[in-house]
Backbone bond lengths (Angstrom), bond angles and torsions (degrees), N, CA, C in turn:
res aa  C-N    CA-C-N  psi(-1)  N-CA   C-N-CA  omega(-1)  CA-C   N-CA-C  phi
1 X - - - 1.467 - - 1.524 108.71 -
2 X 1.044 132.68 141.87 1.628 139.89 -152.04 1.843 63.98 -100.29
3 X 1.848 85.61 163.14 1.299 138.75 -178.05 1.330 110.55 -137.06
4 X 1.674 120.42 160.89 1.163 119.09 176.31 1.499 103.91 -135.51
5 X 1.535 114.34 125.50 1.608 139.93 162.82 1.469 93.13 -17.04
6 X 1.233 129.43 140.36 1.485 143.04 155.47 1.422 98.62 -73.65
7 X 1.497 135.54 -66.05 1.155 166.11 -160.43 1.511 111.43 -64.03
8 X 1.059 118.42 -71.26 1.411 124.71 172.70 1.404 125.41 -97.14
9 X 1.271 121.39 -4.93 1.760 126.92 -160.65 1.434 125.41 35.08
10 X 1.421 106.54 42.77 1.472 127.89 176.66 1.709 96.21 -90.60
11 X 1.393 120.16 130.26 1.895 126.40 160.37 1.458 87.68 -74.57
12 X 1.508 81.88 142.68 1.680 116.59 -176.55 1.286 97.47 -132.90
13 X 1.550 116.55 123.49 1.597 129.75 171.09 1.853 113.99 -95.09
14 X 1.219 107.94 142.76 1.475 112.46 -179.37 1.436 106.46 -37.54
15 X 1.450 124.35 163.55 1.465 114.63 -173.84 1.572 112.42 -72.17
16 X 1.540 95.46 -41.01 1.938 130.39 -166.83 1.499 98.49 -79.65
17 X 1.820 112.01 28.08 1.401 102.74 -178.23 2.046 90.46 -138.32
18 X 1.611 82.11 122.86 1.650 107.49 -169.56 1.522 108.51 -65.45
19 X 1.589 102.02 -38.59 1.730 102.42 174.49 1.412 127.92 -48.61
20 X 1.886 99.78 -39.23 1.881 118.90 -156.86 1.643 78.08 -67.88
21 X 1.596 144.01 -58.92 1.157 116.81 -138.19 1.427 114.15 -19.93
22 X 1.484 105.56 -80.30 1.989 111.00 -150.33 1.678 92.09 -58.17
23 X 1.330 130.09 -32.31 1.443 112.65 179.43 1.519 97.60 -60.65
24 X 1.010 156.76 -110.60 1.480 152.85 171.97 1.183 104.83 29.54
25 X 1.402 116.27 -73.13 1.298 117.81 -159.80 1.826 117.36 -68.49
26 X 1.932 99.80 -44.60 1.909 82.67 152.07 1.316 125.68 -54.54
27 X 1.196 130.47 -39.56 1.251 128.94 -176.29 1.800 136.85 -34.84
28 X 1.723 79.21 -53.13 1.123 111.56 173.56 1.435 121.99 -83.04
29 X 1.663 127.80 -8.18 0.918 145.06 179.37 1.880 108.43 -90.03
30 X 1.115 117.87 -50.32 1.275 142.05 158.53 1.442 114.47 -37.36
31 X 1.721 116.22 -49.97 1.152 114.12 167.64 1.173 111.09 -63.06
32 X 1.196 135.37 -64.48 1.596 153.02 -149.94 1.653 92.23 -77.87
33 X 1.334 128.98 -24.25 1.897 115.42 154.01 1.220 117.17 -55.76
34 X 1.583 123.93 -63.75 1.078 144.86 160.98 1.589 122.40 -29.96
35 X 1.170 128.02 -51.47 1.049 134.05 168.27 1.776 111.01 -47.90
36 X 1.813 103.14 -65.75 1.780 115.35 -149.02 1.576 72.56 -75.84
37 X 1.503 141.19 -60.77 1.460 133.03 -148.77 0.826 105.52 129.23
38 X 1.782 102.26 -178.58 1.656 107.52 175.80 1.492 111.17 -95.09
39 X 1.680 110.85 17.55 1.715 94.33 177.79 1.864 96.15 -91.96
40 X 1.132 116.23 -10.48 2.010 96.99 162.77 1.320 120.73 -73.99
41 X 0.908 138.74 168.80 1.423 141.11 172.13 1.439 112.52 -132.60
42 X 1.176 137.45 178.59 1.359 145.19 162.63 1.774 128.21 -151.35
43 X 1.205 82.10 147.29 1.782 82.16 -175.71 1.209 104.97 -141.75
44 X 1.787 119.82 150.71 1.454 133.10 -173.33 1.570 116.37 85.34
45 X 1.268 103.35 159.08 1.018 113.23 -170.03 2.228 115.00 -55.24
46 X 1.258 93.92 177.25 1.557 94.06 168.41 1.555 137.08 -34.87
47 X 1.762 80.97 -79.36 1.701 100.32 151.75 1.597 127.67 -41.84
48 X 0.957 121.84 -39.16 1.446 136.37 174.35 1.338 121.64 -111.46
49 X 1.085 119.49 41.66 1.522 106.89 -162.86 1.751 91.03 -104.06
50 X 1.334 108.99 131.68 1.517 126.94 -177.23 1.641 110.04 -113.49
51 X 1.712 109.19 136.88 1.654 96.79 166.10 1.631 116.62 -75.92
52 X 1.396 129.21 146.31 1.039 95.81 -178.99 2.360 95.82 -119.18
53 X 0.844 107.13 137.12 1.346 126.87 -171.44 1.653 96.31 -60.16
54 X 1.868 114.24 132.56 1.091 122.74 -176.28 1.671 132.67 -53.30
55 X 1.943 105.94 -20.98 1.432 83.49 178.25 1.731 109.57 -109.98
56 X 1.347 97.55 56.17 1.752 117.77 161.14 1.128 116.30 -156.88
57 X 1.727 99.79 48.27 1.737 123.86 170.28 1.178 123.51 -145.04
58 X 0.960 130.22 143.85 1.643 133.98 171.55 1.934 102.22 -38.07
59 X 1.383 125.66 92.74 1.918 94.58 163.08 1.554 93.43 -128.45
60 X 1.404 92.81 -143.04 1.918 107.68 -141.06 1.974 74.51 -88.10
61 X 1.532 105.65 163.79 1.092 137.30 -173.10 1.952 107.45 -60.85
62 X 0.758 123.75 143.90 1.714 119.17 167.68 1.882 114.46 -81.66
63 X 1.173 83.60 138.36 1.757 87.36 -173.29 1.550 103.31 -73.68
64 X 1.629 107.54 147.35 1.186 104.68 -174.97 1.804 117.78 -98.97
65 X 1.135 114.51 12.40 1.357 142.09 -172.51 1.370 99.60 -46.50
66 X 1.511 114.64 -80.56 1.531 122.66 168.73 1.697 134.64 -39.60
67 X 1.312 101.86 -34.54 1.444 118.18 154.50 1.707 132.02 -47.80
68 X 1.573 92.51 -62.82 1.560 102.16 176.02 1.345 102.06 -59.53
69 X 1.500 116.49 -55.94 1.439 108.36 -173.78 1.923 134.37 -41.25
70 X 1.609 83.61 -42.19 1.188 82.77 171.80 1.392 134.97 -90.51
71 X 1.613 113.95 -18.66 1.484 118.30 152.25 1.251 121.00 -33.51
72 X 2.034 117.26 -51.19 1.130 109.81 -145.65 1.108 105.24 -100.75
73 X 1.714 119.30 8.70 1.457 130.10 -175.60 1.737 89.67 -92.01
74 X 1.431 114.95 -60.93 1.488 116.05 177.60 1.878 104.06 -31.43
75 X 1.359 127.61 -55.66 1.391 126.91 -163.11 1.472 113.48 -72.41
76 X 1.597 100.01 -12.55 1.122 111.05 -174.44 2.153 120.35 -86.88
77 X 1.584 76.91 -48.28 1.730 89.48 162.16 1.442 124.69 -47.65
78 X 1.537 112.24 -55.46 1.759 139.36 150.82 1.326 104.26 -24.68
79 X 1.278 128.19 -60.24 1.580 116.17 -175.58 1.256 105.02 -83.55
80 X 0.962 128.48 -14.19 1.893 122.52 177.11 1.316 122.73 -71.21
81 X 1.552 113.59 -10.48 1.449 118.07 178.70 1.207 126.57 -65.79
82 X 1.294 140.00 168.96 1.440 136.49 179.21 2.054 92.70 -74.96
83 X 1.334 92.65 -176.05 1.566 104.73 -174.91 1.928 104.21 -82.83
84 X 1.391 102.28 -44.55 1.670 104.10 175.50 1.448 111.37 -66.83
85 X 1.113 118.19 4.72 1.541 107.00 -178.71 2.054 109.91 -123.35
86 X 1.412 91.81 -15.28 1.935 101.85 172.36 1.055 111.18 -66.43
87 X 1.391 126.03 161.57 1.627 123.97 151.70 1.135 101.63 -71.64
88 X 1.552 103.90 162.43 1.745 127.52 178.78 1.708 91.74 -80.27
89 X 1.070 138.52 167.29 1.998 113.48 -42.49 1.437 103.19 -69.94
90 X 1.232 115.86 131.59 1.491 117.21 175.84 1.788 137.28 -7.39
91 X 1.792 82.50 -62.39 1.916 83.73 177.66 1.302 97.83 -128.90
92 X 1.162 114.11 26.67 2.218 106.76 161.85 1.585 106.73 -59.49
93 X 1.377 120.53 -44.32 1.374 114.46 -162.75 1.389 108.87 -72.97
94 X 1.794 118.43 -45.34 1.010 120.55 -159.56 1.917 111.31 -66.16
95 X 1.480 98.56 -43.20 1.328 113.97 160.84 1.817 127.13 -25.61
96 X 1.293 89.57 -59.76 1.370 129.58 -167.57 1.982 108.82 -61.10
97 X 1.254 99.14 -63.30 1.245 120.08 157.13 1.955 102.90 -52.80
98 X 1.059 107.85 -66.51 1.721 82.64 -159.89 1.641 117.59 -80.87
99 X 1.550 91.64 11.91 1.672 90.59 148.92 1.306 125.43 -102.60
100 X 1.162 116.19 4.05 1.431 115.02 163.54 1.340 114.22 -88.32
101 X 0.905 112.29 -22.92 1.541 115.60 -164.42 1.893 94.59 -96.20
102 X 1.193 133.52 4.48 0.941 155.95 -179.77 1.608 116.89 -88.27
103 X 1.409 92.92 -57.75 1.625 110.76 -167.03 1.877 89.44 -87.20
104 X 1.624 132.85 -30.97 1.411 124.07 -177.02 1.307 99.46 -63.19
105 X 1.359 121.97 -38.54 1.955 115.77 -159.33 1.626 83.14 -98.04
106 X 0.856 149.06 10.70 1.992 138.36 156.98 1.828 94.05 -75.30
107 X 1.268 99.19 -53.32 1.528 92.16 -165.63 2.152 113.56 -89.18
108 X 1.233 90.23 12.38 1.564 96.58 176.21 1.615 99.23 -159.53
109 X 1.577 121.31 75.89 1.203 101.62 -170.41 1.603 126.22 -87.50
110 X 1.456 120.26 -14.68 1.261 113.30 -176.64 1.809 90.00 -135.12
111 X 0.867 131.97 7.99 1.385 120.90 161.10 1.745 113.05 -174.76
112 X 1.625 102.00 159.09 1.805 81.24 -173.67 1.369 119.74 -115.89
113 X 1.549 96.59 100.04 1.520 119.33 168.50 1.359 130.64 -66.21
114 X 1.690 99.12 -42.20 1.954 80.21 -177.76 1.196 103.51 -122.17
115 X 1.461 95.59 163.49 1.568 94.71 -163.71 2.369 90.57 -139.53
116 X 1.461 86.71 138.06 1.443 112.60 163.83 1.184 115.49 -127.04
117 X 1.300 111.00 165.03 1.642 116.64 152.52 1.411 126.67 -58.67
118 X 1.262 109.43 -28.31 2.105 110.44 162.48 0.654 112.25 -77.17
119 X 1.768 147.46 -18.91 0.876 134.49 -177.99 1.456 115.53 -100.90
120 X 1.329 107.16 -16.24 1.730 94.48 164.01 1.382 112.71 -117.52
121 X 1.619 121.94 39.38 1.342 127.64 138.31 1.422 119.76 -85.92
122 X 1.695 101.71 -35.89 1.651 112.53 -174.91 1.830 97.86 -60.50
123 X 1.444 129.34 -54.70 0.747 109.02 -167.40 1.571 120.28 -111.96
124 X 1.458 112.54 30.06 1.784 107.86 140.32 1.602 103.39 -90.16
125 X 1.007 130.68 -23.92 1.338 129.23 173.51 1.779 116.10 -44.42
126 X 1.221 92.63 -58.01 1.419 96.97 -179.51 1.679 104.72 -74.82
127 X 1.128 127.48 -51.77 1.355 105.79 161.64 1.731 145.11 -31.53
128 X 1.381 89.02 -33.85 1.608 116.27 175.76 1.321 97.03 -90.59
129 X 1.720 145.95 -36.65 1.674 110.82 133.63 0.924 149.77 -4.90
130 X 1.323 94.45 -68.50 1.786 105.35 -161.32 1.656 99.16 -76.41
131 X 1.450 106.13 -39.59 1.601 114.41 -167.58 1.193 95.12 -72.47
132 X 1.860 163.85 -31.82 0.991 163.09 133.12 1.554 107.31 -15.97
133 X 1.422 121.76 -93.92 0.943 142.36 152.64 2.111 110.82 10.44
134 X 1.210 98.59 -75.35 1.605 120.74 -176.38 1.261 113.20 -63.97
135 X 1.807 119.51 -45.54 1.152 124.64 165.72 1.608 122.55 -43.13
136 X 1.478 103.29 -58.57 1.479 114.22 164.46 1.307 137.70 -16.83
137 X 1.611 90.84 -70.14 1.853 109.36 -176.69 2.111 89.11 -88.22
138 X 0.608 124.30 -43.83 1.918 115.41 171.72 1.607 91.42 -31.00
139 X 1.838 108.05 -74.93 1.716 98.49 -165.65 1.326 128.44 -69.70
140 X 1.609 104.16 -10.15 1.844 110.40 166.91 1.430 95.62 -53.90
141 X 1.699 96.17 -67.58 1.713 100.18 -170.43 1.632 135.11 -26.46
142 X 1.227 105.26 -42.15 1.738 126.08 -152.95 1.953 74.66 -102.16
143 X 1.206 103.78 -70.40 1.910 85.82 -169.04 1.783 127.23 -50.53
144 X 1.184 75.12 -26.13 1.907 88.93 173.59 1.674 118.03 -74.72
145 X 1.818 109.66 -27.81 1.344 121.47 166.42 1.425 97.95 -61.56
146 X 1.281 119.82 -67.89 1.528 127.22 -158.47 1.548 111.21 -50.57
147 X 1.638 113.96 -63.16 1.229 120.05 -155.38 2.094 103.43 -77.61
148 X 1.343 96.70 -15.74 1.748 95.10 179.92 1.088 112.69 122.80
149 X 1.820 115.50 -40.43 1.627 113.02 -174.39 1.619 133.50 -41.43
150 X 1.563 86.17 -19.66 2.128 92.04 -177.26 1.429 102.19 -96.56
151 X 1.617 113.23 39.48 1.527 123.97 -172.20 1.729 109.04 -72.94
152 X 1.745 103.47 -25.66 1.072 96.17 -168.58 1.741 113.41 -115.64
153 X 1.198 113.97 23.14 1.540 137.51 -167.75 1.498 79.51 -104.19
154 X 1.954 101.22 127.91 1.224 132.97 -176.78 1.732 102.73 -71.77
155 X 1.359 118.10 162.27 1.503 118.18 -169.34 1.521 84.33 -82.07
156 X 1.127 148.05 -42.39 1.922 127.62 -175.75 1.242 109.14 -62.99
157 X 1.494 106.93 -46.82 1.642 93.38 169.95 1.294 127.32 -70.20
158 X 1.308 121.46 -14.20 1.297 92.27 175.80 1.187 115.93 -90.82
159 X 1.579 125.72 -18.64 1.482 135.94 153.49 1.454 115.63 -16.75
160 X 1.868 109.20 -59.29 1.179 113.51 -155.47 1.993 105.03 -87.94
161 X 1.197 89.16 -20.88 1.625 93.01 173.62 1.273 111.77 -79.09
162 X 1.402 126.41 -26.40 1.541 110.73 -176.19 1.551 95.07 -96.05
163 X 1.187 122.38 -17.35 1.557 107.33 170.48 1.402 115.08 -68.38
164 X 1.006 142.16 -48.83 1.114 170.95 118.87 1.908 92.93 25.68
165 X 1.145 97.03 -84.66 1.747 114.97 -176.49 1.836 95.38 -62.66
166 X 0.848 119.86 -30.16 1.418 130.47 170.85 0.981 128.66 -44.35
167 X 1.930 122.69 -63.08 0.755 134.58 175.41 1.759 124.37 -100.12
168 X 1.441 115.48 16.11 1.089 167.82 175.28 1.819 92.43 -75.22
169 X 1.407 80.62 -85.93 1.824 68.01 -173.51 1.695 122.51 -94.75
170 X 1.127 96.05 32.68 1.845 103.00 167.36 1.801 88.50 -87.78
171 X 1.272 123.55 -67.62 1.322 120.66 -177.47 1.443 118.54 -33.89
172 X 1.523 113.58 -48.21 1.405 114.00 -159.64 1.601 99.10 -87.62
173 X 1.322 122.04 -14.62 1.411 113.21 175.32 1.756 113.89 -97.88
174 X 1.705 112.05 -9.89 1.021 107.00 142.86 1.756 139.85 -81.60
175 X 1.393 88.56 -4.81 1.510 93.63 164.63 1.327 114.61 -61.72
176 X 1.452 91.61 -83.13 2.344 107.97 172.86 1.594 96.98 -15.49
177 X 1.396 116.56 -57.25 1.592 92.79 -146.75 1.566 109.43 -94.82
178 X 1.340 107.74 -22.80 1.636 106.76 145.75 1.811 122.22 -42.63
179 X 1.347 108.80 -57.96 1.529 104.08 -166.60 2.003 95.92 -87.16
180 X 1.357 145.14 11.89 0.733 144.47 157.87 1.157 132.09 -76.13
181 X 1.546 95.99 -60.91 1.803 116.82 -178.85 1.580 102.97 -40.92
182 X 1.368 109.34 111.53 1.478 127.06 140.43 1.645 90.60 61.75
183 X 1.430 120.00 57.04 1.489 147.86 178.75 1.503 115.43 55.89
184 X 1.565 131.71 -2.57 0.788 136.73 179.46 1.801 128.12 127.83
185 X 1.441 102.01 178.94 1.745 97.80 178.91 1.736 124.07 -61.11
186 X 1.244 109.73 -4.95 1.584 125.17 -167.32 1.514 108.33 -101.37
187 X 2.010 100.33 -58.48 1.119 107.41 178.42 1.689 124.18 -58.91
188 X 1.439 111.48 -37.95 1.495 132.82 162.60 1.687 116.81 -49.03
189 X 1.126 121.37 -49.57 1.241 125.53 140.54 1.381 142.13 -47.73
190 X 1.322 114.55 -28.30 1.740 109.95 154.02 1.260 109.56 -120.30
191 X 1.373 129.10 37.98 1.343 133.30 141.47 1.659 103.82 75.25
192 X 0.877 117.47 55.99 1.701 118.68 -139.93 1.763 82.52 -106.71
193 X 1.310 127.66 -39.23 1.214 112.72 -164.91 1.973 115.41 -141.88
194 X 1.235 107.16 85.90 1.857 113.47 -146.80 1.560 94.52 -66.13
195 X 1.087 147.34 5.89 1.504 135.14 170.62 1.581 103.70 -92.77
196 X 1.535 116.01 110.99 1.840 100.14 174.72 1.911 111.93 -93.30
197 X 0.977 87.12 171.51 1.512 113.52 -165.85 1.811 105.62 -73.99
198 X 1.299 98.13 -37.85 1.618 122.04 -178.17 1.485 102.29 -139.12
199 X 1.515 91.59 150.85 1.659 115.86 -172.10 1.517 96.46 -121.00
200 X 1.155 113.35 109.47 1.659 130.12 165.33 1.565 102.91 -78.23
201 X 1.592 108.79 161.32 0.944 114.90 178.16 1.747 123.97 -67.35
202 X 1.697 101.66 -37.39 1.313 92.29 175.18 1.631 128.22 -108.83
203 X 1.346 99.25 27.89 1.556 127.24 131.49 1.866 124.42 -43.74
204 X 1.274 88.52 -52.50 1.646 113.49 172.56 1.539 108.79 -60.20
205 X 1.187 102.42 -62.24 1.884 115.34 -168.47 1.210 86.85 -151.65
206 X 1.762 88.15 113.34 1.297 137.94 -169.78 1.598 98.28 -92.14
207 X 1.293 138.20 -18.02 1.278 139.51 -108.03 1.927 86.05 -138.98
208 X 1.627 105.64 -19.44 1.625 99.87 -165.61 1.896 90.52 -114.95
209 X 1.156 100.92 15.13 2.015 90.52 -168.58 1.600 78.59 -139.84
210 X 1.354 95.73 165.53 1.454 130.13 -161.08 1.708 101.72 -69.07
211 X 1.273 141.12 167.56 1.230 149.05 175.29 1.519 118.68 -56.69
212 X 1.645 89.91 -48.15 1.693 118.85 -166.19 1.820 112.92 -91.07
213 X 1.318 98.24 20.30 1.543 121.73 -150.13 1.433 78.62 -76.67
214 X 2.100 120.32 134.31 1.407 99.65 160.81 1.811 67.90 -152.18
215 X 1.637 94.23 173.59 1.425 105.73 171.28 1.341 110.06 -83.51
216 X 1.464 112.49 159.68 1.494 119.60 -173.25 1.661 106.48 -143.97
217 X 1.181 135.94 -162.68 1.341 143.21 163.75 1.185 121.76 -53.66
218 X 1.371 126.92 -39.12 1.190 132.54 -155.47 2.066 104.03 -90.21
219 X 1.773 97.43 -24.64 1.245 92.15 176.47 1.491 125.24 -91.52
220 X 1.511 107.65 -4.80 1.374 133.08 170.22 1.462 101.57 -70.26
221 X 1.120 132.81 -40.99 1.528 147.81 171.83 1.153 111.75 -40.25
222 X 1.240 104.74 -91.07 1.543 136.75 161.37 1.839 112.46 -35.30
223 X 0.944 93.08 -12.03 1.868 107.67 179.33 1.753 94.72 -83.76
224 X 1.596 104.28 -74.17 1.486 120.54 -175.48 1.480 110.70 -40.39
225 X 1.808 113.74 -63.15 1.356 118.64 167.93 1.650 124.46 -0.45
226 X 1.647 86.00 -87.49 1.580 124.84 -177.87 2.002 97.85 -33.21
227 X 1.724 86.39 -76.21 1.697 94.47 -167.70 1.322 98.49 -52.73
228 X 0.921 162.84 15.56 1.972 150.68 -133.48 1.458 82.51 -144.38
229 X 1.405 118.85 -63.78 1.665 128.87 -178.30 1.582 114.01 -91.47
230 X 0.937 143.23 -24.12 1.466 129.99 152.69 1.313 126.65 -100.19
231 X 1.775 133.37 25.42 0.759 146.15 152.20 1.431 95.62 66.76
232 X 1.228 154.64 -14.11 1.414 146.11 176.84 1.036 97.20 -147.21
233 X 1.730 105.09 -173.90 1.635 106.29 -169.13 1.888 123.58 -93.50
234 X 1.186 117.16 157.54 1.923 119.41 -154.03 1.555 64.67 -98.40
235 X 1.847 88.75 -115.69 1.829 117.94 -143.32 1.390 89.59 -81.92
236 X 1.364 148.07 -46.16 1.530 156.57 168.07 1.563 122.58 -67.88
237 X 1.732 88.62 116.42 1.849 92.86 -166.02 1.445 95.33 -116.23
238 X 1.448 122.63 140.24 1.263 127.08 -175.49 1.466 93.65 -102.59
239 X 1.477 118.00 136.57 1.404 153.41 163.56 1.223 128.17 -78.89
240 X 1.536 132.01 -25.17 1.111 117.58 177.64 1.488 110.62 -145.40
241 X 1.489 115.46 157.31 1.348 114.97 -151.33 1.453 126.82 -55.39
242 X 1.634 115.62 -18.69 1.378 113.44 -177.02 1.718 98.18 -69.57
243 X 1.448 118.56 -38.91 1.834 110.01 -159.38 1.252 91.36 -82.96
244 X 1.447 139.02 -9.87 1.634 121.28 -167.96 1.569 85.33 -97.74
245 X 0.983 142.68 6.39 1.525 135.89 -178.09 1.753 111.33 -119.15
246 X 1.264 105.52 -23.10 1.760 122.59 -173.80 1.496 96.20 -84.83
247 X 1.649 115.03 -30.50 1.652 119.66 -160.49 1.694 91.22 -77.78
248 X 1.254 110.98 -37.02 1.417 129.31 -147.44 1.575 98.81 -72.62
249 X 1.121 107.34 -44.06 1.632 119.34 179.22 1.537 119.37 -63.79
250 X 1.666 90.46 -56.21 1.510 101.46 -179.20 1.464 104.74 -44.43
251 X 1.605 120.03 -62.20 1.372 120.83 -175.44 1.915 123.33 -67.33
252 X 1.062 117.27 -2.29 1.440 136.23 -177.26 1.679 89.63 -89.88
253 X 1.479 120.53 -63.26 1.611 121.79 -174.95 1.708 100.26 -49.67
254 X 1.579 120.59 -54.34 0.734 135.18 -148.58 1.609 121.00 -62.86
255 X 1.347 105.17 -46.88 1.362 121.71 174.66 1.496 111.05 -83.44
256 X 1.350 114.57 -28.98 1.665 109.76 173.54 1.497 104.83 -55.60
257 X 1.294 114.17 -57.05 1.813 137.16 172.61 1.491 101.95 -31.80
258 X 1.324 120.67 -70.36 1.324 124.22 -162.83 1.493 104.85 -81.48
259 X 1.076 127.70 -49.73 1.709 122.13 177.82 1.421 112.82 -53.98
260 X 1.166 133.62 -32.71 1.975 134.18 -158.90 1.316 84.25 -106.95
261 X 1.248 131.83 -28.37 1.826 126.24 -173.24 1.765 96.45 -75.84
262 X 1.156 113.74 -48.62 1.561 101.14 -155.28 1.528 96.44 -86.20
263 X 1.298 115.74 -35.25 1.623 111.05 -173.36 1.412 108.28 -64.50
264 X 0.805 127.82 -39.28 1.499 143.16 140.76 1.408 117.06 -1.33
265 X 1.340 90.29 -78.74 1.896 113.00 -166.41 1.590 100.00 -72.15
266 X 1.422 120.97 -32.11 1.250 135.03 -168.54 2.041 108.45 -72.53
267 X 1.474 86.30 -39.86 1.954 82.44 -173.99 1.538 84.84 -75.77
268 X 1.623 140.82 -72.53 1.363 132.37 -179.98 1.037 110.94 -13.78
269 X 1.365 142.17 -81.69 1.448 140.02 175.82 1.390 125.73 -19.03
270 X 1.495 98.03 -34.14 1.845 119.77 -167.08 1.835 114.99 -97.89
């Protein structure tokens, strides 16, 4: 004869009773929702019922907080350059850029919910700015190492200019692979496309990160970082041919940047 949980108000069938199994087993399933929360989810039947991990689920939107920040630090680096190393006209671009990046957070202001086709041209566009833009003063930089002209640029300055362009394009290549990965911050959010672009670690083992665990900006960052300073890839392995070719670049810009900058700064010193 079933019983009822004091505790949970789940019916409980005798053990030595063949029927209670699958009641048991919701039961016990019900608890174990209750317990983790409502950030797990589940899908399939009883018998099969699997958790399925948040960034190959419908969840809440990604905040765009970290984004702006780092755009407006990128536009910000951009104007810090000397004049031989900006694009012509001085502050058209920078301008230019932070009205786009203006008019994206009007139409997505505290997180990014909707998504069009203008709106994710407007903002690879502006990405393809800044990454234009950076490329530029990078190849002033490196040709001006080579040919002699940055003969008379002090070893701090040139420190601070190739850092500058440096950290310049850690942002903008954490942009790309943010607004790339697996169609983007919108599409990633309604689960629109279950093969990702990049394999995070707790992608791997699901078992050491939180339920509600999904990638965001900051790990796209932290992606660029890594490749920027270890020239290949750490804990994050890219899977498909655009990021094994985007990684490839980033670190090709990267080490040209840092090798002709410091050897550079290094004979000056001497």
């Amino acid at each position: 004869m079933a019983t009822e949980d004091p505790e949970s108000g789940d019916r409980q069938l005798p053990p030595d009773d063949p029927s209670g199994v699958v009641e048991g087993l919701r039961a016990q399933l019900r608890r174990a929702e209750r317990l983790l929360g409502s950030g797990v989810h589940a899908l399939g039947d009883v018998e099969g019922r699997v958790l399925v991990p948040a960034w190959r689920r419908v969840t809440r939107a990604e905040s765009r907080l970290a984004v702006s920040i780092a755009v407006l630090a990128a536009i910000a680096l951009q104007a810090f350059l000397p004049n031989h190393l900006a694009p012509r006209p001085r502050w058209v671009l920078p301008i230019f850029e932070s009205l786009l990046l203006v008019g994206l957070i009007t139409v997505n202001p505290k997180r990014f919910e909707r998504r069009s086709p203008n709106i994710r041209v407007a903002s690879m566009f502006l990405i393809a700015l800044m990454s234009a833009a950076n490329a530029w003063s990078a190849g002033r930089l490196v040709f001006g190492l080579i040919d002699g002209s940055e003969h008379t640029t002090s070893a701090g300055r040139l420190l601070m200019n190739g850092g500058a362009i440096w950290l310049t394009n850690v942002v903008v290549f954490a942009l790309w692979y943010w607004e790339l990965d697996r169609g983007g911050p919108v599409a990633r959010m309604l689960a629109m496309k279950p093969y990702p672009d990049f394999l995070f670690a707790q992608m791997q083992t699901p078992d050491l990160a939180p339920p509600d665990w999904e990638s965001t900006f900051l790990d796209y960052l932290y992606l660029s970082f890594t490749n920027a300073t270890a020239f290949s890839p750490t804990d994050v392995l890219p899977l498909s041919r655009w990021a094994k070719c985007t990684m490839m670049l980033q670190s090709g810009i990267s080490l040209a940047t840092v090798v002709l900058v410091i050897a550079r700064a290094v004979n000056i010193l001497q």
